[in-house]
N, C-alpha and C positions, 0 to 999 in steps of 0.2 A: 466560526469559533467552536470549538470542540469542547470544553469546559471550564465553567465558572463557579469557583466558590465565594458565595459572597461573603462570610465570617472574616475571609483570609484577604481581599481581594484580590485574587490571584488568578490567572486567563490565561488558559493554554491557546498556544494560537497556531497554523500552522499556514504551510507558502500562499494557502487559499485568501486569508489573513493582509495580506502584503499587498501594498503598504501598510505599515499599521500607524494607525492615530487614535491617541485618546482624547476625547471622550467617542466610544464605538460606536457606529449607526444603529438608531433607535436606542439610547442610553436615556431614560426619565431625566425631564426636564429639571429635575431637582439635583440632577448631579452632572452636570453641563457645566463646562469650563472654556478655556481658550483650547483650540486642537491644536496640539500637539503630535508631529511625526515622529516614531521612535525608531530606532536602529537597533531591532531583535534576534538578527541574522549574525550580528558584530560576534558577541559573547555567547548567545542563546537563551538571553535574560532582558530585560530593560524596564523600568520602572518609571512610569508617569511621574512626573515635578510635583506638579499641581493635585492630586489626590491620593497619590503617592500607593497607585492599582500597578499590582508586578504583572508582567508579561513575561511567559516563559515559552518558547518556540519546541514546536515538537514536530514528528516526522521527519521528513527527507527536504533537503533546502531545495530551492528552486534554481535550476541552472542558467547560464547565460551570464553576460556579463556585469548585471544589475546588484 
């Protein structure tokens, strides 16, 4: 994970990232929900259900047919 603001919570993520699932490994057990897979690659956006943390994809997508 490249960056996080926590005021916005907003998490740039990139292919290293993928899959992605909220809540991120090692996230404080205070903010621990059901995981969630998101589909960041789709639009280059995706936002968590449950705490409602934006993902936004950055870099170069990863190739292959996934």
């Amino acid at each position: 994970m490249s960056e996080i603001d926590e005021r916005l919570r907003e998490v740039a993520v990139t292919a290293r990232d993928l899959p992605l699932c909220c809540p991120r490994p090692g996230a404080p057990l205070w903010a621990r929900h059901p995981r969630v897979f998101l589909d960041v690659l789709k639009t280059g956006n995706a936002t968590c259900p449950y705490c409602g943390t934006h993902y936004r994809f950055t870099g170069e997508a990863p190739k292959g047919h996934h």
